[in-house]
Residue frames as qw, qx, qy, qz and C-alpha x, y, z in Angstrom:
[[0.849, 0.038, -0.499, -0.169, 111.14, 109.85, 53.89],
 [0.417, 0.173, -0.647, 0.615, 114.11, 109.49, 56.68],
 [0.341, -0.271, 0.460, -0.774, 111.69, 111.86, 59.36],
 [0.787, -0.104, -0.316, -0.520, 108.73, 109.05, 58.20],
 [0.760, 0.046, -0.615, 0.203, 111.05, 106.24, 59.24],
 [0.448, 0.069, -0.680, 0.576, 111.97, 107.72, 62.34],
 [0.594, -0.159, 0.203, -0.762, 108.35, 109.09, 63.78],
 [0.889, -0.042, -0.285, -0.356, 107.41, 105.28, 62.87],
 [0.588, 0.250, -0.656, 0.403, 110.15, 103.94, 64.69],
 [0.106, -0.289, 0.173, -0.936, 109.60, 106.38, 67.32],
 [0.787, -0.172, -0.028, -0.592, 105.55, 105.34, 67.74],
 [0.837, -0.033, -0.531, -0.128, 106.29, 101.55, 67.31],
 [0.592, 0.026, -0.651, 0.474, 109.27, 101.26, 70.09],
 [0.284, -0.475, 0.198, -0.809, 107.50, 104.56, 73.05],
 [0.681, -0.391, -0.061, -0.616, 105.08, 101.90, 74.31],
 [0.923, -0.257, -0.263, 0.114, 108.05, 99.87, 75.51],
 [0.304, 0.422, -0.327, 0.789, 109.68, 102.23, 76.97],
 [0.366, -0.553, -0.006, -0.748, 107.18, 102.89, 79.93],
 [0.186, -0.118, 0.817, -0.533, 107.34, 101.82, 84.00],
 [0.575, -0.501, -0.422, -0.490, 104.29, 99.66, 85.04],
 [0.536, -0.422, 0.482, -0.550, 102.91, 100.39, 88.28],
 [0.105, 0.017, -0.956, 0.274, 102.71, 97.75, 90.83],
 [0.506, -0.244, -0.667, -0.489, 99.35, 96.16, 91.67],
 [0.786, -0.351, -0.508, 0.042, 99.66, 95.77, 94.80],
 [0.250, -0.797, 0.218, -0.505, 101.00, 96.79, 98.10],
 [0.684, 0.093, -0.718, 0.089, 103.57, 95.61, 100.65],
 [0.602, -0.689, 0.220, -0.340, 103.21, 94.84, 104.56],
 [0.475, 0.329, -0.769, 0.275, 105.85, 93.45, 106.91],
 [0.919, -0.371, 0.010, -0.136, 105.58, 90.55, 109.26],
 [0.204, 0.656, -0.656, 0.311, 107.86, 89.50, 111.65],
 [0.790, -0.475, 0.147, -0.359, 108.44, 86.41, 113.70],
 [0.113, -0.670, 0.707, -0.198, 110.65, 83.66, 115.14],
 [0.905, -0.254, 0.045, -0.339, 111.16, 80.14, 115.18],
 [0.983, -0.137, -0.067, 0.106, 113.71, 78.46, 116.63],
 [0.454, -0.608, 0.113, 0.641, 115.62, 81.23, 117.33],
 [0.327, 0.264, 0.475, 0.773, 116.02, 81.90, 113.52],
 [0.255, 0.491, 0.102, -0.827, 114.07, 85.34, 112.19],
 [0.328, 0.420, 0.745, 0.400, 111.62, 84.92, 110.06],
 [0.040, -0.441, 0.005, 0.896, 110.18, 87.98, 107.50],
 [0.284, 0.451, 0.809, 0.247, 107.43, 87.61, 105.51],
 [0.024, 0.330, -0.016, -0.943, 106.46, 90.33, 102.95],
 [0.349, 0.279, 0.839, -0.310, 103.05, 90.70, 102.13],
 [0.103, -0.213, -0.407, -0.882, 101.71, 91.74, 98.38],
 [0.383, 0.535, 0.527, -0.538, 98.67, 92.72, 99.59],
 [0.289, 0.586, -0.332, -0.681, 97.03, 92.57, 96.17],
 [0.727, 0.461, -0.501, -0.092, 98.63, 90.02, 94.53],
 [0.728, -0.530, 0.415, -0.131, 99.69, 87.47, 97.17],
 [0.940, 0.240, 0.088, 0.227, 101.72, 85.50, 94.75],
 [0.366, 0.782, -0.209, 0.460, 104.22, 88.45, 94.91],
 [0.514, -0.800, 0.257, -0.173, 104.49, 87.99, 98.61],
 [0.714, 0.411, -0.500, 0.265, 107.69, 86.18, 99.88],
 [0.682, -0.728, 0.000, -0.067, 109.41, 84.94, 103.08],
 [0.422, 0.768, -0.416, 0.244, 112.95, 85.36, 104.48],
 [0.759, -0.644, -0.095, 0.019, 114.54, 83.23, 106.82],
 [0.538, 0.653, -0.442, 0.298, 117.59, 83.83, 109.09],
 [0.742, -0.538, -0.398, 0.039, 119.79, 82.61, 112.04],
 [0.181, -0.642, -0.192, 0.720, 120.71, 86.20, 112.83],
 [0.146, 0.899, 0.050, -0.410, 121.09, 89.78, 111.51],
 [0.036, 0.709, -0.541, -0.452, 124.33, 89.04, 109.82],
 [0.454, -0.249, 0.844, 0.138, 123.61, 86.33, 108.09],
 [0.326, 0.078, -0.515, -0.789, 122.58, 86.02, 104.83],
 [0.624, 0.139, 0.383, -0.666, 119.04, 84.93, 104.33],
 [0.260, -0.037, 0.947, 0.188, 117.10, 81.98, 102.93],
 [0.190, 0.162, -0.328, -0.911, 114.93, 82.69, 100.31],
 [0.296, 0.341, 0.892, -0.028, 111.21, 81.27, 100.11],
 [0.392, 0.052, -0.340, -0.853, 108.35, 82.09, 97.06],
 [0.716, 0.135, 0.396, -0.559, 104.79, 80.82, 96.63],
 [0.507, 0.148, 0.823, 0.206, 104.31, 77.50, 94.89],
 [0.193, 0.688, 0.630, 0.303, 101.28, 79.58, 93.20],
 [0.235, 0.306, 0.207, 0.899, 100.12, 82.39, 92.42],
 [0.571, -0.330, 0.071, -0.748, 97.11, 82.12, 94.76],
 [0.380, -0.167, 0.824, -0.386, 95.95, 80.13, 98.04],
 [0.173, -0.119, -0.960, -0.186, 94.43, 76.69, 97.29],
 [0.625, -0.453, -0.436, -0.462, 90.68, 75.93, 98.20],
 [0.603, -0.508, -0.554, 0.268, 91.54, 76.45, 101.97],
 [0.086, -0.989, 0.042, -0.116, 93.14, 79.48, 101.66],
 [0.518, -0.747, 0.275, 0.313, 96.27, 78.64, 102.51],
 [0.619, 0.696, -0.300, 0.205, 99.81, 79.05, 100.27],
 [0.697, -0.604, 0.179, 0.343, 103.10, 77.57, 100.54],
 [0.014, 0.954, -0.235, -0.185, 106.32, 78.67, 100.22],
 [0.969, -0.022, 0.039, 0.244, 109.42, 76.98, 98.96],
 [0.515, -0.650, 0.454, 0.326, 113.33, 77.39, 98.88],
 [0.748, 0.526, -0.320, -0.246, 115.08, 76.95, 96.12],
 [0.405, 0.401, -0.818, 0.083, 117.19, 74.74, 98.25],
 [0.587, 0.002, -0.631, -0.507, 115.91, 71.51, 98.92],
 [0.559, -0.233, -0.739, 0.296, 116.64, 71.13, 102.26],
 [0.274, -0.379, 0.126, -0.875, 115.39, 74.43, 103.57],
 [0.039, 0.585, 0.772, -0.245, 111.66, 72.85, 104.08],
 [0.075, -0.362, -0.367, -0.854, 109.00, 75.21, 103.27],
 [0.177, 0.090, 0.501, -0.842, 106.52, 77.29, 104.93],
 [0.176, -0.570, -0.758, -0.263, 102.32, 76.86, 104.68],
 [0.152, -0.112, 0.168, -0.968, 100.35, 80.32, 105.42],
 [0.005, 0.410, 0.911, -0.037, 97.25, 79.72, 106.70],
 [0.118, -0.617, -0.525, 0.574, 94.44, 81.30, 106.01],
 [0.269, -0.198, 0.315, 0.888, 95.79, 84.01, 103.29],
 [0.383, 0.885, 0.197, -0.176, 93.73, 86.51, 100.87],
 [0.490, 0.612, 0.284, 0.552, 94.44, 87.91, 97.62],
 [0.041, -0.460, -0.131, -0.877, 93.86, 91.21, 98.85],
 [0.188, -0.433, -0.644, 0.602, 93.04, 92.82, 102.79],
 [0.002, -0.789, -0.163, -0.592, 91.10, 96.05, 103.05],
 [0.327, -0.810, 0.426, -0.237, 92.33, 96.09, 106.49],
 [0.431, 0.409, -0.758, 0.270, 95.63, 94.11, 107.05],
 [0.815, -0.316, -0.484, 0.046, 95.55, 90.93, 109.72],
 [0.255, -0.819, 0.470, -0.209, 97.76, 92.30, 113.08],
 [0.531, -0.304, 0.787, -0.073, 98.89, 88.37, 113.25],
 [0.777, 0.317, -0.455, -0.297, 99.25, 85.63, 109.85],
 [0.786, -0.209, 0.551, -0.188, 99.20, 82.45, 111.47],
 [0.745, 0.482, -0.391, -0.244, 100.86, 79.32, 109.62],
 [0.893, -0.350, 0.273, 0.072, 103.45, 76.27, 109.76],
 [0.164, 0.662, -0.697, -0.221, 107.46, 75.86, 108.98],
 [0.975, -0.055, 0.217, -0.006, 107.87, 71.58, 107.97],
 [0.295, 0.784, -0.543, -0.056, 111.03, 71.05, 107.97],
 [0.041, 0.177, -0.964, 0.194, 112.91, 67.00, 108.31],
 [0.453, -0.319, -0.811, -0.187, 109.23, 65.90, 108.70],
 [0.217, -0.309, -0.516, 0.769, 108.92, 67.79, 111.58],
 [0.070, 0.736, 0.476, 0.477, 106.18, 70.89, 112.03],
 [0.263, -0.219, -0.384, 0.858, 106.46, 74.33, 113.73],
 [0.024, -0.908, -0.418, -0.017, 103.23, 76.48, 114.23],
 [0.356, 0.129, 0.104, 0.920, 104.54, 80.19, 113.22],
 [0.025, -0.886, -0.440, 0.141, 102.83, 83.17, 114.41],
 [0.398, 0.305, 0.181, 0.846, 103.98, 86.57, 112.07],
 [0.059, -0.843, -0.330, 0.422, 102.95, 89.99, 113.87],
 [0.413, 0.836, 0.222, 0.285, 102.41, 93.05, 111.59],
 [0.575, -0.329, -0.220, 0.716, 104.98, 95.42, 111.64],
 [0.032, 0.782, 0.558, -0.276, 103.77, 98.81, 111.91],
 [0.313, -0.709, 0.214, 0.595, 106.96, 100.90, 111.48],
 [0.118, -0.189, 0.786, 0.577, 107.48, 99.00, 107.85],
 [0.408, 0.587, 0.675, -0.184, 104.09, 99.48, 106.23]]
C-alpha cells in the first residue's frame, strides 16, 4: 500500500520537475545615444522576451527597459519601458516576432522629457 502511495506521488509530482526549453533565441545590439550605451537583446522568437539596457558607462549600473507587449502593434513597432518613471522609454521600429536572417542594424527612437532621439542598434557578431 505505502510503495502504491509513493509510485503515485512519484507520477503526479515528475512532470513538475522538468526544465522547459526556451523558444527562442538571443542576438545582441549595440548602440549609443548621448554618450550613454545602449544594449538591446533580441528574443528572436518571441520578441516580447527581448529587452534593453541603458548606461552612462561600463561601471555603472544599468537601466532596465521591457516591452509594453508581448508583440509589435499594427506597425510593427514595440516599446519599451523602465520601471522608473523618469527613464523615458524606447520605440523599436519596425520589429518581427521572429528573423530567419537577423537585421545587421534595428532602427528606432529614445523619448525622453518630450524630447526624441533616432537610435540606430548594430548587430553584434561576437555575442550571437
Amino acid at each position: 500500500m505505502i510503495f502504491k502511495a509513493i509510485l503515485l506521488f512519484f507520477l503526479a509530482t515528475a512532470p513538475l520537475c522538468t526544465i522547459a526549453q526556451k523558444a527562442y533565441e538571443t542576438a545582441n545590439y549595440s548602440g549609443k545615444i548621448k554618450g550613454q550605451i545602449i544594449a538591446f537583446k533580441l528574443a528572436n522568437g518571441y520578441v516580447g522576451a527581448s529587452e534593453i539596457s541603458l548606461r552612462a558607462s561600463p561601471k555603472t549600473k544599468p537601466v532596465l527597459y521591457t516591452p509594453d507587449s508581448g508583440a509589435p502593434d499594427g506597425d510593427n513597432n514595440l516599446t519599451f519601458k523602465s520601471d522608473k518613471p523618469t527613464a523615458g522609454y524606447f520605440i523599436i521600429k519596425n520589429i518581427k516576432n521572429a528573423y530567419d536572417r537577423l537585421p545587421a542594424i534595428i532602427y528606432g527612437v529614445f523619448i525622453s522629457a518630450n524630447q526624441s532621439v533616432s537610435i540606430k542598434l548594430t548587430l553584434d557578431r561576437n555575442k550571437i
